[in-house]
KELO-169199 format. One record per residue (C-alpha): x, y, z; residue number from 1; residue in one letter. Coordinates in steps of 0.02 Angstrom, whole numbers, plus 32768, in hexadecimal, padded with zeros to 4 digits. Last residue first. Layout:
<<X, Y, Z>, NUM, A>
...
END
This chain:
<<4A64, ECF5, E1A7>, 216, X>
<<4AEF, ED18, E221>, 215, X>
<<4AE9, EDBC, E1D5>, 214, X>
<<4B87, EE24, E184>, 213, X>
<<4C36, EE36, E1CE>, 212, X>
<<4C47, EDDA, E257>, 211, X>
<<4C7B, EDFC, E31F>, 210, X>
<<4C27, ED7A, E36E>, 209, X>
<<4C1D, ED45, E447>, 208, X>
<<4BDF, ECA3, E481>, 207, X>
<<4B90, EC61, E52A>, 206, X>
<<4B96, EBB1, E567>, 205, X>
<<4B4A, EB8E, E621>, 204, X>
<<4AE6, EAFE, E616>, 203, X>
<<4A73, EB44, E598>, 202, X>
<<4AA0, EBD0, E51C>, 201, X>
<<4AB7, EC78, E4FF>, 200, X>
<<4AFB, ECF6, E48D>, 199, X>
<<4B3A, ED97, E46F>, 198, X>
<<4B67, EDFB, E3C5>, 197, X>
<<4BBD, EE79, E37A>, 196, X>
<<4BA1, EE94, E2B1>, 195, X>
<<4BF8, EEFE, E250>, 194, X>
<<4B79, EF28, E1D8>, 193, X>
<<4B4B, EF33, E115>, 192, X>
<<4AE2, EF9E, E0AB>, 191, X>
<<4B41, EF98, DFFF>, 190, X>
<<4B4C, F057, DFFC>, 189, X>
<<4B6A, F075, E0B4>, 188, X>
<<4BE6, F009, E0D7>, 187, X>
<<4BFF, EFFE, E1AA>, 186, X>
<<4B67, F006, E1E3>, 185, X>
<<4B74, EFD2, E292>, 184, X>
<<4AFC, EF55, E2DB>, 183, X>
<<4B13, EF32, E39A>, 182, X>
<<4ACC, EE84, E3F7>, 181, X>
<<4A5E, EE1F, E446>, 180, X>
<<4A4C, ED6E, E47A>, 179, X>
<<49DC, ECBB, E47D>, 178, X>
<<49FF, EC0E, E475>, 177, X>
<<4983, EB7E, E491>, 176, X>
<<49C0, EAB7, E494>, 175, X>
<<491C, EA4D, E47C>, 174, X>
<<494A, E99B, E4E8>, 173, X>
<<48A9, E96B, E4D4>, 172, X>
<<4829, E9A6, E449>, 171, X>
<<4831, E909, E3E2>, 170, X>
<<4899, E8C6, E34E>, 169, X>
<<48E1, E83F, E396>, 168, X>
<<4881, E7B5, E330>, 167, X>
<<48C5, E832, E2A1>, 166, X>
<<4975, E7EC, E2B6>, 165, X>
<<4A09, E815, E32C>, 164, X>
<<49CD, E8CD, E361>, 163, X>
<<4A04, E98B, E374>, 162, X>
<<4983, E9FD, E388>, 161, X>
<<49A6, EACA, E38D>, 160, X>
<<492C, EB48, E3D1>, 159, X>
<<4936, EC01, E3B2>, 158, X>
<<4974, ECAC, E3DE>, 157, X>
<<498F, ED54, E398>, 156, X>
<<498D, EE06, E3D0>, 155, X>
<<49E2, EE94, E367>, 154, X>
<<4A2A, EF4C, E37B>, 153, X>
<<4A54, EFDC, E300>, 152, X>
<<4ACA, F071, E2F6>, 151, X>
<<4B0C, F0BE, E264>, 150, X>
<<4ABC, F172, E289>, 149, X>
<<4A25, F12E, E2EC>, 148, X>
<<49D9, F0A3, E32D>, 147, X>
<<4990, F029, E2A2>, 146, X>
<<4953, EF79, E2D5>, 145, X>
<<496D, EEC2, E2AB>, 144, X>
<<48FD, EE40, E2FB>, 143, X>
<<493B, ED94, E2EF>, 142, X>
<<48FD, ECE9, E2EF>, 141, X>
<<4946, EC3D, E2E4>, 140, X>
<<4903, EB86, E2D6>, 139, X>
<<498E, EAE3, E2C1>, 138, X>
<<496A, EA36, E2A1>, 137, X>
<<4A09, E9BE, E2AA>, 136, X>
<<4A24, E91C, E26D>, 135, X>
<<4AB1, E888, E287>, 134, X>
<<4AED, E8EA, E337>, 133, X>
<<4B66, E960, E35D>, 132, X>
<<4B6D, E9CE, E3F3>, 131, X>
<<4C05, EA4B, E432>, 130, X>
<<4C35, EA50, E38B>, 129, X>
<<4C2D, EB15, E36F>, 128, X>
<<4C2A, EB51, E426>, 127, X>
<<4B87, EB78, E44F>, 126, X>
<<4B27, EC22, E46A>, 125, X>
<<4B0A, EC4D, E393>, 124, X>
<<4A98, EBB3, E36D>, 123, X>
<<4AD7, EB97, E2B4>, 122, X>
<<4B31, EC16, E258>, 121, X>
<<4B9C, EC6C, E2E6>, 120, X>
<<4BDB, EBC2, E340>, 119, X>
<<4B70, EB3E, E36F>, 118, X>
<<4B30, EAC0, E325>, 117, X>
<<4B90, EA30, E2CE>, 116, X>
<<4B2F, E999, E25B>, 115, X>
<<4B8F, E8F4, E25C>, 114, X>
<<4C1C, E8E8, E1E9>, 113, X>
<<4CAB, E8CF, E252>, 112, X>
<<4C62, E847, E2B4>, 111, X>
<<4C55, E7D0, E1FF>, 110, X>
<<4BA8, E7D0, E1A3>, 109, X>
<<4B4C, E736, E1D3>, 108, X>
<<4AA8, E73F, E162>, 107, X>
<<4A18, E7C6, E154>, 106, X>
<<4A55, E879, E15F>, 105, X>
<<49EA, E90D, E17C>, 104, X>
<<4A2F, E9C6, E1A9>, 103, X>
<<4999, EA53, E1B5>, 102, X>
<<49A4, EAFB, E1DE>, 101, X>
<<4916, EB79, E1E8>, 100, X>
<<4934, EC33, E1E4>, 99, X>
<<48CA, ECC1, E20E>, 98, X>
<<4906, ED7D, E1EA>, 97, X>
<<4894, EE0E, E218>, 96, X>
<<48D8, EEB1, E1E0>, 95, X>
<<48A2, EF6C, E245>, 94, X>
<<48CA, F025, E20C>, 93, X>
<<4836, F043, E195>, 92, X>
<<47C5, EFAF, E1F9>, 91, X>
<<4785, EF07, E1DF>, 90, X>
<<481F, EEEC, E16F>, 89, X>
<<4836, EE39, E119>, 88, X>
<<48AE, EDB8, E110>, 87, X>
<<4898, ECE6, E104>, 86, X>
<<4909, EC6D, E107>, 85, X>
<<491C, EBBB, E0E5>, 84, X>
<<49A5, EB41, E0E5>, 83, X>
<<49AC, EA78, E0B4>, 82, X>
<<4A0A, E9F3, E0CF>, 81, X>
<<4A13, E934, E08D>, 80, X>
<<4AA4, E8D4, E0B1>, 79, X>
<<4A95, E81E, E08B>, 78, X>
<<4B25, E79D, E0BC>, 77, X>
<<4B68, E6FF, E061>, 76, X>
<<4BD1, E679, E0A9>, 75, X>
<<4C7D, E630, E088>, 74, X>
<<4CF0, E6B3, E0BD>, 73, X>
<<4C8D, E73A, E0B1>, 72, X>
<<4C32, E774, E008>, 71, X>
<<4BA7, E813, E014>, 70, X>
<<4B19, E82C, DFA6>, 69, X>
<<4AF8, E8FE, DFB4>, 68, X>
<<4A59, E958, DFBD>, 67, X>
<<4A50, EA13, DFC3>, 66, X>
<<49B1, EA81, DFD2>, 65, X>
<<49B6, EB3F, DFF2>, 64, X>
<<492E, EBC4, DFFF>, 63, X>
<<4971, EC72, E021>, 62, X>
<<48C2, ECE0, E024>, 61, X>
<<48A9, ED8F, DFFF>, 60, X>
<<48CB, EE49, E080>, 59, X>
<<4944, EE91, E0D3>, 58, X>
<<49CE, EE33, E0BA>, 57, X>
<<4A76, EE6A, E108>, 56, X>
<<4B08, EDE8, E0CA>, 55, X>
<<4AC2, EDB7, E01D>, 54, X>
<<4A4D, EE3E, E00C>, 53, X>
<<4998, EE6A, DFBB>, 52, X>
<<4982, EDA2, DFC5>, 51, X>
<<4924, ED48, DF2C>, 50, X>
<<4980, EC95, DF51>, 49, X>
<<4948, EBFE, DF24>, 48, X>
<<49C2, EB7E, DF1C>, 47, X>
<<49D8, EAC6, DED8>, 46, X>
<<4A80, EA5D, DF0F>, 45, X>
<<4AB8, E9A3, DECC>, 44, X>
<<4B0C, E914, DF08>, 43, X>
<<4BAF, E8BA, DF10>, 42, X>
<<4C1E, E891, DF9B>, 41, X>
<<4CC0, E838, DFCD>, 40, X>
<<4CF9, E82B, E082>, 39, X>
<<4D8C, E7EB, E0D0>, 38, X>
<<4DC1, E7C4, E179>, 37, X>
<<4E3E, E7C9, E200>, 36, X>
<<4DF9, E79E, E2B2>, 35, X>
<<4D8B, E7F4, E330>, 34, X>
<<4CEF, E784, E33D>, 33, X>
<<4D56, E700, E3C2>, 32, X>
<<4D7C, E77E, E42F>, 31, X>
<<4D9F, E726, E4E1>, 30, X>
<<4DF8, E693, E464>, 29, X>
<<4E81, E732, E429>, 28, X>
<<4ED2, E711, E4CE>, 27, X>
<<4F75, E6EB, E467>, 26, X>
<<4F76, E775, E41D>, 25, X>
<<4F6F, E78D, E358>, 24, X>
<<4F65, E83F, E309>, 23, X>
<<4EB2, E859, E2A8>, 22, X>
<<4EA9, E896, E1E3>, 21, X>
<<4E0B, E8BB, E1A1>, 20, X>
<<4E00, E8BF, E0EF>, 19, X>
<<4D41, E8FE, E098>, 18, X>
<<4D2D, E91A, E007>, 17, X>
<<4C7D, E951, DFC1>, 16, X>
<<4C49, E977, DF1F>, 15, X>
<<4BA8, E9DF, DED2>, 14, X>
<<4B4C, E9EE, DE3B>, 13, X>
<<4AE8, EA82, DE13>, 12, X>
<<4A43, EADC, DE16>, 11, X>
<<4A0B, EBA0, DE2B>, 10, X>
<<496A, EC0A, DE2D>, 9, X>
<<497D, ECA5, DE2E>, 8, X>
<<48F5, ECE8, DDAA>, 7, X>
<<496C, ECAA, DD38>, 6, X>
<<49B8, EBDD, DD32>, 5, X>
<<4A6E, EC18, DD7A>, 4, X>
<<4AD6, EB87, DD70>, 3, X>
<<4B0F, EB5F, DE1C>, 2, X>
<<4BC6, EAF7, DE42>, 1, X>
END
Protein backbone atom coordinates (compact mmCIF):
# COMPACT_ATOMS: atom_id res chain seq x y z
CA UNK A 1 0.00 0.00 0.00
CA UNK A 2 1.82 3.58 -1.44
CA UNK A 3 0.54 6.95 -0.55
CA UNK A 4 1.45 9.20 -3.17
CA UNK A 5 3.80 12.04 -1.42
CA UNK A 6 3.86 14.43 -5.08
CA UNK A 7 6.63 14.82 -7.21
CA UNK A 8 6.39 10.82 -7.30
CA UNK A 9 7.56 9.94 -4.55
CA UNK A 10 5.64 7.14 -2.68
CA UNK A 11 5.67 5.28 0.97
CA UNK A 12 3.60 2.58 2.55
CA UNK A 13 3.35 -0.32 4.78
CA UNK A 14 3.69 -3.65 3.61
CA UNK A 15 2.65 -7.50 4.70
CA UNK A 16 3.89 -10.66 3.85
CA UNK A 17 2.26 -14.23 4.12
CA UNK A 18 3.74 -16.67 3.27
CA UNK A 19 2.12 -20.73 3.53
CA UNK A 20 3.97 -23.33 1.95
CA UNK A 21 2.47 -26.50 1.94
CA UNK A 22 4.90 -29.76 1.19
CA UNK A 23 3.37 -33.53 0.70
CA UNK A 24 5.12 -36.04 3.11
CA UNK A 25 7.35 -39.01 1.68
CA UNK A 26 8.99 -41.02 3.43
CA UNK A 27 12.46 -40.08 1.85
CA UNK A 28 11.68 -36.57 2.81
CA UNK A 29 15.38 -36.81 5.10
CA UNK A 30 17.33 -36.32 1.34
CA UNK A 31 15.36 -32.80 1.46
CA UNK A 32 15.45 -31.75 4.71
CA UNK A 33 14.80 -27.67 3.66
CA UNK A 34 11.59 -28.64 1.76
CA UNK A 35 8.95 -28.92 4.43
CA UNK A 36 5.65 -27.06 5.32
CA UNK A 37 6.09 -23.67 6.69
CA UNK A 38 4.78 -20.41 7.59
CA UNK A 39 5.82 -17.02 7.21
CA UNK A 40 4.60 -13.71 8.69
CA UNK A 41 6.05 -10.34 7.61
CA UNK A 42 5.98 -6.74 8.21
CA UNK A 43 7.89 -3.91 6.73
CA UNK A 44 7.70 -0.98 4.79
CA UNK A 45 8.25 0.18 0.88
CA UNK A 46 9.64 3.82 -0.44
CA UNK A 47 9.68 4.52 -4.31
CA UNK A 48 10.95 6.90 -6.63
CA UNK A 49 9.71 6.69 -9.74
CA UNK A 50 9.69 9.67 -12.53
CA UNK A 51 9.43 7.06 -15.56
CA UNK A 52 7.82 8.39 -19.03
CA UNK A 53 6.18 4.67 -19.04
CA UNK A 54 5.34 1.98 -16.83
CA UNK A 55 5.90 -0.91 -19.32
CA UNK A 56 8.13 1.04 -22.18
CA UNK A 57 10.16 3.82 -20.43
CA UNK A 58 12.06 5.91 -22.30
CA UNK A 59 13.41 8.05 -20.23
CA UNK A 60 13.56 8.86 -15.73
CA UNK A 61 14.59 6.76 -12.97
CA UNK A 62 12.48 3.77 -11.04
CA UNK A 63 14.13 3.81 -7.65
CA UNK A 64 12.64 1.28 -5.20
CA UNK A 65 13.45 0.39 -1.52
CA UNK A 66 11.44 -2.22 0.52
CA UNK A 67 12.31 -3.62 3.87
CA UNK A 68 10.27 -6.18 5.53
CA UNK A 69 10.80 -7.95 9.35
CA UNK A 70 9.97 -11.43 8.73
CA UNK A 71 8.59 -14.19 11.63
CA UNK A 72 9.41 -18.07 11.06
CA UNK A 73 8.78 -20.47 13.32
CA UNK A 74 10.73 -19.27 16.17
CA UNK A 75 13.36 -17.00 14.59
CA UNK A 76 13.40 -13.72 12.93
CA UNK A 77 14.57 -12.95 9.29
CA UNK A 78 15.50 -9.52 7.50
CA UNK A 79 14.65 -8.87 3.93
CA UNK A 80 15.95 -5.85 2.59
CA UNK A 81 15.73 -5.23 -1.41
CA UNK A 82 16.12 -2.71 -3.48
CA UNK A 83 15.62 -1.81 -7.49
CA UNK A 84 17.05 0.82 -9.62
CA UNK A 85 16.69 1.91 -13.09
CA UNK A 86 17.72 4.27 -15.18
CA UNK A 87 16.32 5.37 -19.00
CA UNK A 88 17.53 7.71 -21.35
CA UNK A 89 17.82 8.14 -25.31
CA UNK A 90 21.32 8.76 -26.80
CA UNK A 91 19.64 8.83 -30.03
CA UNK A 92 15.93 9.86 -31.74
CA UNK A 93 15.15 6.14 -32.34
CA UNK A 94 17.47 4.52 -29.59
CA UNK A 95 16.56 3.83 -25.35
CA UNK A 96 19.19 2.72 -22.98
CA UNK A 97 17.73 0.85 -20.02
CA UNK A 98 20.14 -0.27 -17.02
CA UNK A 99 18.84 -2.08 -14.14
CA UNK A 100 20.43 -3.12 -10.87
CA UNK A 101 18.84 -5.72 -8.58
CA UNK A 102 19.51 -6.26 -5.22
CA UNK A 103 17.86 -9.00 -2.66
CA UNK A 104 19.48 -8.90 1.06
CA UNK A 105 18.35 -10.94 3.92
CA UNK A 106 20.21 -11.34 7.20
CA UNK A 107 18.90 -14.34 9.42
CA UNK A 108 17.68 -18.00 8.50
CA UNK A 109 14.82 -17.38 6.20
CA UNK A 110 13.17 -20.83 5.31
CA UNK A 111 14.32 -22.58 1.51
CA UNK A 112 11.31 -21.17 0.00
CA UNK A 113 12.20 -17.74 0.57
CA UNK A 114 15.62 -17.45 -0.68
CA UNK A 115 16.15 -15.00 -3.57
CA UNK A 116 15.07 -16.68 -7.35
CA UNK A 117 16.71 -15.61 -10.67
CA UNK A 118 15.81 -16.50 -13.61
CA UNK A 119 12.87 -16.24 -15.53
CA UNK A 120 11.85 -12.95 -17.68
CA UNK A 121 12.41 -10.30 -14.81
CA UNK A 122 15.57 -11.36 -13.40
CA UNK A 123 18.47 -12.87 -15.62
CA UNK A 124 16.25 -13.69 -18.71
CA UNK A 125 18.46 -17.33 -19.97
CA UNK A 126 17.64 -19.42 -16.74
CA UNK A 127 14.87 -21.19 -15.69
CA UNK A 128 13.12 -19.18 -12.92
CA UNK A 129 14.45 -21.12 -9.70
CA UNK A 130 17.09 -22.84 -11.16
CA UNK A 131 19.46 -20.97 -8.34
CA UNK A 132 18.52 -19.65 -4.98
CA UNK A 133 20.65 -18.47 -2.51
CA UNK A 134 20.16 -16.03 0.86
CA UNK A 135 21.21 -12.79 -1.46
CA UNK A 136 21.38 -12.09 -4.89
CA UNK A 137 23.07 -9.09 -6.91
CA UNK A 138 21.87 -8.70 -10.27
CA UNK A 139 23.31 -6.04 -13.33
CA UNK A 140 21.39 -5.73 -16.70
CA UNK A 141 21.65 -3.70 -19.83
CA UNK A 142 19.70 -3.22 -22.87
CA UNK A 143 19.82 -1.32 -26.01
CA UNK A 144 16.45 -0.69 -27.58
CA UNK A 145 16.27 0.41 -31.22
CA UNK A 146 13.73 1.64 -33.85
CA UNK A 147 13.45 -0.29 -37.32
CA UNK A 148 10.75 0.67 -39.19
CA UNK A 149 6.90 0.60 -39.51
CA UNK A 150 6.27 -1.23 -35.99
CA UNK A 151 9.39 -2.95 -35.97
CA UNK A 152 12.18 -2.69 -33.42
CA UNK A 153 15.06 -4.90 -32.00
CA UNK A 154 16.99 -5.07 -28.56
CA UNK A 155 20.31 -6.48 -27.01
CA UNK A 156 20.66 -7.06 -23.34
CA UNK A 157 22.85 -8.90 -21.00
CA UNK A 158 24.30 -8.79 -17.56
CA UNK A 159 25.87 -10.45 -14.58
CA UNK A 160 23.93 -11.98 -11.74
CA UNK A 161 25.60 -12.98 -8.07
CA UNK A 162 24.03 -15.18 -5.89
CA UNK A 163 25.75 -15.61 -2.34
CA UNK A 164 25.29 -17.01 1.39
CA UNK A 165 26.49 -13.82 3.26
CA UNK A 166 28.57 -10.81 2.26
CA UNK A 167 31.96 -12.82 3.14
CA UNK A 168 30.83 -14.41 -0.28
CA UNK A 169 30.34 -11.52 -1.98
CA UNK A 170 33.26 -11.75 -4.52
CA UNK A 171 33.63 -11.90 -8.26
CA UNK A 172 33.55 -15.85 -8.54
CA UNK A 173 30.99 -17.80 -9.61
CA UNK A 174 29.47 -14.43 -11.74
CA UNK A 175 26.58 -16.04 -13.87
CA UNK A 176 26.36 -13.76 -17.33
CA UNK A 177 23.29 -13.89 -19.64
CA UNK A 178 22.93 -12.27 -22.78
CA UNK A 179 20.13 -12.35 -25.94
CA UNK A 180 18.25 -10.54 -28.58
CA UNK A 181 15.07 -10.10 -29.66
CA UNK A 182 11.94 -8.46 -31.89
CA UNK A 183 9.94 -5.31 -30.73
CA UNK A 184 6.54 -4.89 -32.27
CA UNK A 185 4.47 -1.96 -31.56
CA UNK A 186 1.52 -3.16 -30.92
CA UNK A 187 -0.53 0.12 -29.13
CA UNK A 188 0.40 2.96 -30.68
CA UNK A 189 -1.04 5.63 -28.43
CA UNK A 190 0.25 4.33 -25.08
CA UNK A 191 3.63 3.21 -26.79
CA UNK A 192 3.81 -0.35 -25.90
CA UNK A 193 5.34 -3.67 -27.53
CA UNK A 194 4.96 -7.22 -27.92
CA UNK A 195 8.01 -8.23 -26.94
CA UNK A 196 10.00 -11.53 -28.36
CA UNK A 197 12.90 -12.39 -26.80
CA UNK A 198 16.08 -14.90 -26.61
CA UNK A 199 18.32 -15.69 -24.03
CA UNK A 200 21.38 -17.32 -22.85
CA UNK A 201 23.02 -18.66 -20.16
CA UNK A 202 25.92 -20.81 -18.83
CA UNK A 203 25.95 -24.50 -18.79
CA UNK A 204 23.68 -24.85 -21.46
CA UNK A 205 20.23 -23.00 -20.36
CA UNK A 206 18.63 -20.81 -22.90
CA UNK A 207 15.12 -19.01 -22.49
CA UNK A 208 12.57 -17.80 -24.84
CA UNK A 209 9.68 -14.57 -23.76
CA UNK A 210 6.74 -13.60 -25.33
CA UNK A 211 5.49 -10.46 -22.85
CA UNK A 212 3.70 -7.70 -23.20
CA UNK A 213 5.68 -4.61 -22.14
CA UNK A 214 9.65 -4.50 -21.04
CA UNK A 215 11.34 -6.82 -18.84
CA UNK A 216 12.33 -3.66 -17.05
Amino acid sequence: LLRDLGRRFFIGPQLRYLDYSVDQHEHDFFFPELRSSVVKGAGYTLLRDSRDNLLNASKGLYLKLNNTYNLYEQSVYIKLGTDMRGYLRPFKTTVAALRFYNEWTVGDPPFFDYALMGGDQIARGYFYGRYREKNLSTLQGEVRSHLFWRIGLAAFGGFTKLYADAHNLNLRYIKPNYGGGIRFLIDRKDNINLRFDYAVGIGGQTGFYISFGESF
